[in-house]
BANU-908360 format. One record per residue (C-alpha): residue in one letter; y, z, x; residue number from 1. Coordinates in Angstrom, 1 decimal, decimal comma. Layout:
N
atom r A; y Y; z Z; x X; k NUM
...
end
This chain:
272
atom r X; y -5,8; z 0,5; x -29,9; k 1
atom r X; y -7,5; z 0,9; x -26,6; k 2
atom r X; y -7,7; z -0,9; x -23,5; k 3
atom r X; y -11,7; z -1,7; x -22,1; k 4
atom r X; y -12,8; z -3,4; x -19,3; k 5
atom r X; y -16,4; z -4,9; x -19,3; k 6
atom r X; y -17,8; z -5,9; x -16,0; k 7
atom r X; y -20,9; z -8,1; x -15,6; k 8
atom r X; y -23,1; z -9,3; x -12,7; k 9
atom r X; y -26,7; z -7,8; x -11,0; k 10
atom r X; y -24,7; z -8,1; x -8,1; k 11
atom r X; y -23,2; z -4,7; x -9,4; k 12
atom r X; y -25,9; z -2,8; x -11,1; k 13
atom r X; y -28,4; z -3,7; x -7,9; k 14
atom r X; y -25,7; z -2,4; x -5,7; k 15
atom r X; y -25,4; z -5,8; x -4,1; k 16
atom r X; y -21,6; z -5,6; x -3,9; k 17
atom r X; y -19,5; z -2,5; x -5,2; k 18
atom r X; y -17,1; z -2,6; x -8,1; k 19
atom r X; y -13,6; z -3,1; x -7,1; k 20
atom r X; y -12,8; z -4,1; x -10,9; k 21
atom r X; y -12,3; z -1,0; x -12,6; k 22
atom r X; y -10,0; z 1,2; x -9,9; k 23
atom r X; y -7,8; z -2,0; x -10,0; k 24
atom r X; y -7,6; z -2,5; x -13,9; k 25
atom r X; y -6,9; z 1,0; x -13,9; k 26
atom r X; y -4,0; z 0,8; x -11,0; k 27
atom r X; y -2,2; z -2,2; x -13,4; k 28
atom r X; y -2,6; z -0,8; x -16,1; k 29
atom r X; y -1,1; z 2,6; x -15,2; k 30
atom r X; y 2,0; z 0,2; x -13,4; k 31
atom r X; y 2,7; z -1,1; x -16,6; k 32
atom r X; y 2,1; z 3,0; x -18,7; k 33
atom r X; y -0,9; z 2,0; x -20,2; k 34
atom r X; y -4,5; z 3,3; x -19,7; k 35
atom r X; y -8,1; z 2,2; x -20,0; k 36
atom r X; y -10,0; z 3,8; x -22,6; k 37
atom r X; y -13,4; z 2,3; x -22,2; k 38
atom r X; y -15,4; z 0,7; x -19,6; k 39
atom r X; y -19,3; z -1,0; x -19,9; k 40
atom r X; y -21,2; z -2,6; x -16,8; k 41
atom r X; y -23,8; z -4,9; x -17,8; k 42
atom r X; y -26,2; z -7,1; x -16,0; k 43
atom r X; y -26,9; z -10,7; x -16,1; k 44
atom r X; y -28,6; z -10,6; x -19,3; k 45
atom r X; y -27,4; z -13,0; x -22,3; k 46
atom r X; y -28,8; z -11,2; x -24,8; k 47
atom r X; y -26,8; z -7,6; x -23,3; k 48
atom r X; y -23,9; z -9,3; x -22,8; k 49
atom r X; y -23,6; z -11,2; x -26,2; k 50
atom r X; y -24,1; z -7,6; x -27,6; k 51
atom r X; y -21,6; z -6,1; x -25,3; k 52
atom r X; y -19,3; z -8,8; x -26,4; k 53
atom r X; y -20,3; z -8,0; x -30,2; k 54
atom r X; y -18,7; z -4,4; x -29,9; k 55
atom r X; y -16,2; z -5,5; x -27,7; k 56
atom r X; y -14,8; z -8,4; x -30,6; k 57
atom r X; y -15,6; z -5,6; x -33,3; k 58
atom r X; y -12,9; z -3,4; x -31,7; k 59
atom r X; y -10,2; z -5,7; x -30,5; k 60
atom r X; y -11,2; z -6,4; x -34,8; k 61
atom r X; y -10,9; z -3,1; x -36,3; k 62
atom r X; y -8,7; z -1,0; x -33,6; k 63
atom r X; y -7,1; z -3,7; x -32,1; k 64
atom r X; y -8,6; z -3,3; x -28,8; k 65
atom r X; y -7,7; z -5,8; x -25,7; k 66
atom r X; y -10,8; z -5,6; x -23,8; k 67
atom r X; y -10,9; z -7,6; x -20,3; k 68
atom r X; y -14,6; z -9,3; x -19,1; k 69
atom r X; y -15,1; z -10,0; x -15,5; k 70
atom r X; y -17,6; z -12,7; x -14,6; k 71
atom r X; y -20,3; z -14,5; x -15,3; k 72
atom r X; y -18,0; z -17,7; x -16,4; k 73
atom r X; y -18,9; z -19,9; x -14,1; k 74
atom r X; y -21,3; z -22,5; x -14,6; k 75
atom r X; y -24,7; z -22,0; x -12,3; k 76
atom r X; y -27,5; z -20,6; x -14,0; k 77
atom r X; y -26,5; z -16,7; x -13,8; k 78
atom r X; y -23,7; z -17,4; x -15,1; k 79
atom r X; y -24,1; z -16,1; x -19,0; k 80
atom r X; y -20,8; z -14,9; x -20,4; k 81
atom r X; y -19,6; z -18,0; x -21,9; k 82
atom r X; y -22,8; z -18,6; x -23,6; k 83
atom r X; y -23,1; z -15,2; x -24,8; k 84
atom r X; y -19,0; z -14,8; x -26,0; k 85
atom r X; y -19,9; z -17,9; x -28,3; k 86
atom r X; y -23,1; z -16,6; x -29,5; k 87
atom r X; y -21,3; z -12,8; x -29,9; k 88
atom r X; y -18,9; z -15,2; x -32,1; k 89
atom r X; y -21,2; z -17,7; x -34,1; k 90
atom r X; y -19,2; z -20,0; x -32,8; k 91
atom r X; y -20,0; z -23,7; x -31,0; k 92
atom r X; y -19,0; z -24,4; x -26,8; k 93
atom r X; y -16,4; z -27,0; x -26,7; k 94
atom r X; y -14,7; z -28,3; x -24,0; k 95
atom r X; y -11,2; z -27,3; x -23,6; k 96
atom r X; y -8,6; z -29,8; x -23,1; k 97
atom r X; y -6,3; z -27,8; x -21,0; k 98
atom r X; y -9,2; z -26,8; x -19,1; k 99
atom r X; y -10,8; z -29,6; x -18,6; k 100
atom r X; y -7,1; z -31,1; x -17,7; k 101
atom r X; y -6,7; z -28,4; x -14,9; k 102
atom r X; y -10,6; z -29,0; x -13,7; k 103
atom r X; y -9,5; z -32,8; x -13,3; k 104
atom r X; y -6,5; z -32,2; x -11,8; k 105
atom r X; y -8,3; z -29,4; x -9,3; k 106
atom r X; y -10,9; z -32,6; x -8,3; k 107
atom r X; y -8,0; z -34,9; x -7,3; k 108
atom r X; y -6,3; z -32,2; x -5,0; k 109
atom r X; y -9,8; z -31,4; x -3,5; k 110
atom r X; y -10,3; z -35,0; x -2,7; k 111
atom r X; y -7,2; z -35,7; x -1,5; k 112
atom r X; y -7,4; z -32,3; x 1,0; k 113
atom r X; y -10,8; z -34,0; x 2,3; k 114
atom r X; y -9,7; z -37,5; x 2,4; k 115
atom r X; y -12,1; z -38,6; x 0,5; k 116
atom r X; y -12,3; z -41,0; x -3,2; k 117
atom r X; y -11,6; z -39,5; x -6,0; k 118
atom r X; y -14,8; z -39,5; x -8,5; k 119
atom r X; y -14,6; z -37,7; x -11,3; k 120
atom r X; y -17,7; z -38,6; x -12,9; k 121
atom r X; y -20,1; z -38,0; x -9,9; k 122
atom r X; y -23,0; z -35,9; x -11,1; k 123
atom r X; y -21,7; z -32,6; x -9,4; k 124
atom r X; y -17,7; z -33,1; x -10,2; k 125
atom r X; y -19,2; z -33,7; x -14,2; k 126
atom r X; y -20,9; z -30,6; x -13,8; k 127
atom r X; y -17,8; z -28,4; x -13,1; k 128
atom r X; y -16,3; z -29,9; x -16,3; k 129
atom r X; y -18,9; z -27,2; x -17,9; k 130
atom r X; y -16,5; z -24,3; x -16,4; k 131
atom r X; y -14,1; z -25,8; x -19,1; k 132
atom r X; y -16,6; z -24,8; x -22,2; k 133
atom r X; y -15,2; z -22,3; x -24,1; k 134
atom r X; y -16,1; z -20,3; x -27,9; k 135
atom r X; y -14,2; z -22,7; x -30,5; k 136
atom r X; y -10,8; z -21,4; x -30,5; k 137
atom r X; y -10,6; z -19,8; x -27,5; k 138
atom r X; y -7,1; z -19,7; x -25,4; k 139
atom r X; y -6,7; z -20,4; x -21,7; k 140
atom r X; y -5,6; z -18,1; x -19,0; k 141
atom r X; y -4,1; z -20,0; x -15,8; k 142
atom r X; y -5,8; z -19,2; x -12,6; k 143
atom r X; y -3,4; z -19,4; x -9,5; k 144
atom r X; y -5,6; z -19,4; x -7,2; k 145
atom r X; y -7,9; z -22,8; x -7,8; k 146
atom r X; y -6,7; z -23,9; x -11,2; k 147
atom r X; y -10,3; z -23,3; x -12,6; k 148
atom r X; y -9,1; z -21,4; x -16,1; k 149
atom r X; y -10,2; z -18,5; x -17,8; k 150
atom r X; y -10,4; z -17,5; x -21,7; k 151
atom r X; y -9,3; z -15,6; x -24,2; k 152
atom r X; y -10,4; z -15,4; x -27,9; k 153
atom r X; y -8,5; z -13,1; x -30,9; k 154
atom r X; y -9,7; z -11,0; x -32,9; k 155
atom r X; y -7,5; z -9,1; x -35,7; k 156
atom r X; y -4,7; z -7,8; x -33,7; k 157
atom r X; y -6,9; z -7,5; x -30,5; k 158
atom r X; y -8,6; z -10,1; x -28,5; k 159
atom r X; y -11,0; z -10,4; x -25,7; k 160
atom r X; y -9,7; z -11,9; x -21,8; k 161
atom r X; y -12,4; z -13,5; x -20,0; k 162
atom r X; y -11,8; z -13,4; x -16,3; k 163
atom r X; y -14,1; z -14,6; x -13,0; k 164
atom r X; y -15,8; z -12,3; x -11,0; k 165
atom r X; y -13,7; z -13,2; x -7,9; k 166
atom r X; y -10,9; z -10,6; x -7,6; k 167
atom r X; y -8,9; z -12,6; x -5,8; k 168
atom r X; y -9,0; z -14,9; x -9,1; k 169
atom r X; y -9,4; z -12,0; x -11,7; k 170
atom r X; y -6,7; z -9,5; x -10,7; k 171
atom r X; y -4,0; z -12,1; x -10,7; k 172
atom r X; y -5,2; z -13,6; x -14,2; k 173
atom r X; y -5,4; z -9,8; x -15,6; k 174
atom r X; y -1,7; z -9,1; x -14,3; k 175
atom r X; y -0,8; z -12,8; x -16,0; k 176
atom r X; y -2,8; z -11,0; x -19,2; k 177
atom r X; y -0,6; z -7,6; x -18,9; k 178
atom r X; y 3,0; z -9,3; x -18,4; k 179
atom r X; y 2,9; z -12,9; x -20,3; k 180
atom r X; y 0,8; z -12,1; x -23,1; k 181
atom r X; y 1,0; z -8,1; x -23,3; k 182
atom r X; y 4,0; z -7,3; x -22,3; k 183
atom r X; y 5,4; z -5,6; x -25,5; k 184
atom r X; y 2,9; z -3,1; x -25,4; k 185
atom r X; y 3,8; z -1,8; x -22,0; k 186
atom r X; y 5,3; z 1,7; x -22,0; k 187
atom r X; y 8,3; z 3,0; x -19,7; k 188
atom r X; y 7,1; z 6,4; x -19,7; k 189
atom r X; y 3,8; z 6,7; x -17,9; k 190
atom r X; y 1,1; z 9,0; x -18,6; k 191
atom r X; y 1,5; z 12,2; x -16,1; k 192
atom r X; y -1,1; z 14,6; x -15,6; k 193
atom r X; y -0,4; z 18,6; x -14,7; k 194
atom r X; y -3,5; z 20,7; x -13,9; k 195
atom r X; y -4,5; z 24,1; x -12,3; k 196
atom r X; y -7,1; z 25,1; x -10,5; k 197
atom r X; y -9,4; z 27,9; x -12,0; k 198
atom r X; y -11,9; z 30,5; x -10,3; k 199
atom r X; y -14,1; z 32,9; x -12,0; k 200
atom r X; y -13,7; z 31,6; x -15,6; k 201
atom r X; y -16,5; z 30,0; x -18,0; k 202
atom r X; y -15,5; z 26,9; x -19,4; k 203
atom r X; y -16,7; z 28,3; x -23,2; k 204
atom r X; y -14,1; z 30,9; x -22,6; k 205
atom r X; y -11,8; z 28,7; x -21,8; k 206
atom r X; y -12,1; z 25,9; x -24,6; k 207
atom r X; y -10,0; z 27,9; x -27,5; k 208
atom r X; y -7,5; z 28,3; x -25,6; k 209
atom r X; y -7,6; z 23,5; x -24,9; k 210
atom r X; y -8,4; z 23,3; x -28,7; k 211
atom r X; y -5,4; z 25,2; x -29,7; k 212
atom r X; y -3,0; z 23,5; x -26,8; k 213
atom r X; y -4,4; z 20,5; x -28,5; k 214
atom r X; y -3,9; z 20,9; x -32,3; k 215
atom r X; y 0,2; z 22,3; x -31,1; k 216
atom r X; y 1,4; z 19,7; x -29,0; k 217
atom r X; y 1,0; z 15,9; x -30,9; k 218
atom r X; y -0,2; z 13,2; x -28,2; k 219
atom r X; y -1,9; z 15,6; x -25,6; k 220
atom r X; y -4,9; z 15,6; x -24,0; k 221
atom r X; y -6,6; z 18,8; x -22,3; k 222
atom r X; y -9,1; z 18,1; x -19,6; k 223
atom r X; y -11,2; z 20,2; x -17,9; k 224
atom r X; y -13,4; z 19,2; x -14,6; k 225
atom r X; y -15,6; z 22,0; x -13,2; k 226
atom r X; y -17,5; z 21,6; x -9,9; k 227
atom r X; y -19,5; z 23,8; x -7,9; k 228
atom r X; y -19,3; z 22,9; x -4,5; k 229
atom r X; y -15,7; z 21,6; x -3,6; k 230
atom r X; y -15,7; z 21,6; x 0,4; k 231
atom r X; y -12,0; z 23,6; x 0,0; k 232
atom r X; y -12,2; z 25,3; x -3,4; k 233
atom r X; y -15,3; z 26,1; x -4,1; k 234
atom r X; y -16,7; z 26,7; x -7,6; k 235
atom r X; y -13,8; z 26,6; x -10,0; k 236
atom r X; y -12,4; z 24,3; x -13,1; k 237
atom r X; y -9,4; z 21,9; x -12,8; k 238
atom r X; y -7,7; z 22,8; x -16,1; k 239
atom r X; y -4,6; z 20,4; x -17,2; k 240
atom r X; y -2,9; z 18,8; x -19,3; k 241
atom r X; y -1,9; z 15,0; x -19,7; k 242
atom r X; y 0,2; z 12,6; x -21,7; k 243
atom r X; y 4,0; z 11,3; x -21,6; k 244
atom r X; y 7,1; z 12,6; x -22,6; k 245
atom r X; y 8,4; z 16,1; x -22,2; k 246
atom r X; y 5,3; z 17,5; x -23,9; k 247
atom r X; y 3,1; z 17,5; x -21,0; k 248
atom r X; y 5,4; z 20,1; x -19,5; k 249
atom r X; y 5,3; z 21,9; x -22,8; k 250
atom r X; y 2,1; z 21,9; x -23,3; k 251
atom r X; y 1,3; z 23,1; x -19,5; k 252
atom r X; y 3,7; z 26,2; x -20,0; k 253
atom r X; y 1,5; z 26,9; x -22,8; k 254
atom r X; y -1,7; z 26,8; x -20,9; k 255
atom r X; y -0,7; z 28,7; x -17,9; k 256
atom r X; y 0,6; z 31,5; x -20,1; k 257
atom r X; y -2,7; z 31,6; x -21,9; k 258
atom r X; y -4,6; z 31,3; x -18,6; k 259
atom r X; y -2,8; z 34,2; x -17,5; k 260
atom r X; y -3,5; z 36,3; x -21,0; k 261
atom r X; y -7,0; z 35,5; x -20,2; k 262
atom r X; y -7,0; z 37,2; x -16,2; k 263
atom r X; y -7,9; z 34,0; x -14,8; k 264
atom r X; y -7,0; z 33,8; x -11,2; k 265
atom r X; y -5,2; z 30,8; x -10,7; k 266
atom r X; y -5,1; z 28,6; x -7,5; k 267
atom r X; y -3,8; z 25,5; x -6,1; k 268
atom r X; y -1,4; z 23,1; x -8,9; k 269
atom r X; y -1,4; z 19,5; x -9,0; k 270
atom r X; y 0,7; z 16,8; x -10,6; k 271
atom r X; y -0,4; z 13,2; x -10,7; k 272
end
């Protein structure tokens, strides 16, 4: 199974406001020894999103997947994702009963904060009841910071986590995710990473030498990141390793032995 993250909002893709979303699902997870395998940003489009959300329910299906979605859950008219999980699903919007408990219980705490009556079926408190609507069968995740919940919905032996936009609601709901509903799949080794840096080699001459570090060492990756302007280095190749366990260390013996066999000139080492 993988971890994905899918990400939605104009806001993003018009370069409005910047992603903080993926370098902080990528900082819990990697807390916790997982990793993010995937990532999509999509706009506020229904019709992207629901088939986003189509791939994203056909993984957590097949490979067992837990995919995150931040925003678009709220209830103005750019708000799509709720509509668009249902319709991903074939499944009706229902209001949720825990949500719509928590939404209730959010008005009275407003209204007594402002001192004023408590009315829950004035026109605008009935409209936040629709930030309670969820796919049929969907799960709520708490939200610390106002109450207002989130979703999740299963799928096989993965499922999909519906989170705000807000990261000051999202990243507390996705760490809720990780350690209340996750937790046995969190690893006490985390993934390290050991890499070299390369000058004066091709990466085609170098790529036997990562496919056969690859087929020897079970559960390791090989990466290799060329640039040609590094403001210290240069044109080179950051050539490593990564994984957990004591085959990382393994496996970067093995590459520095065969970089060496090659007469590549070797510079700077890094471990992350």
């Amino acid at each position: 199974m993988n971890f994905g993250l899918i990400i939605v909002g104009d806001e993003i893709l018009s370069g409005k406001r910047q992603d903080k979303h993926l370098p902080k699902v990528i900082e819990l997870l990697a807390a916790r020894g997982l990793s993010l395998g995937w990532a999509r940003y999509v706009g506020d489009d229904p019709a992207r999103i629901a088939a986003d959300l189509e791939d994203a329910f056909a993984a957590a299906e097949r490979d067992g997947d837990m995919v995150f979605s931040c925003g678009g859950i709220g209830a103005t008219p750019d708000d799509h994702t709720r509509q668009s999980a249902a319709r991903a699903l074939g499944r009706p919007l229902l209001l949720h009963p825990e949500a719509r408990d928590l939404i209730l219980q959010r008005m009275r705490e407003v209204a007594a904060e402002q001192g004023i009556p408590y009315e829950p079926d004035r026109d605008d408190n009935a409209h936040r009841l629709n930030m309670g609507v969820f796919p049929e069968g969907a799960e709520i995740i708490p939200n610390p910071y106002n109450r207002i919940a989130g979703f999740s919905v299963k799928a096989g032996d993965g499922a999909v986590w519906f989170v705000p936009g807000f990261p000051v609601m999202a990243w507390p709901m996705i760490e809720w995710v990780l350690d209340h509903r996750l937790a046995h799949l969190h690893r006490s080794e985390v993934q390290r990473e050991q890499s070299v840096i390369v000058f004066g080699s091709m990466e085609a001459a170098l790529t036997p030498l990562m496919e056969d570090i690859e087929a020897r060492f079970t559960g390791i990756k090989v990466f290799s990141l060329p640039s040609v302007d590094h403001p210290e280095w240069g044109r080179h190749i950051e050539l490593g390793v990564k994984g957990v366990g004591d085959g990382v260390a393994a496996a970067y013996r093995h590459l520095l032995d065969g970089l060496r066999a090659h007469g590549a000139e070797l510079g700077p080492e890094l471990v992350r």
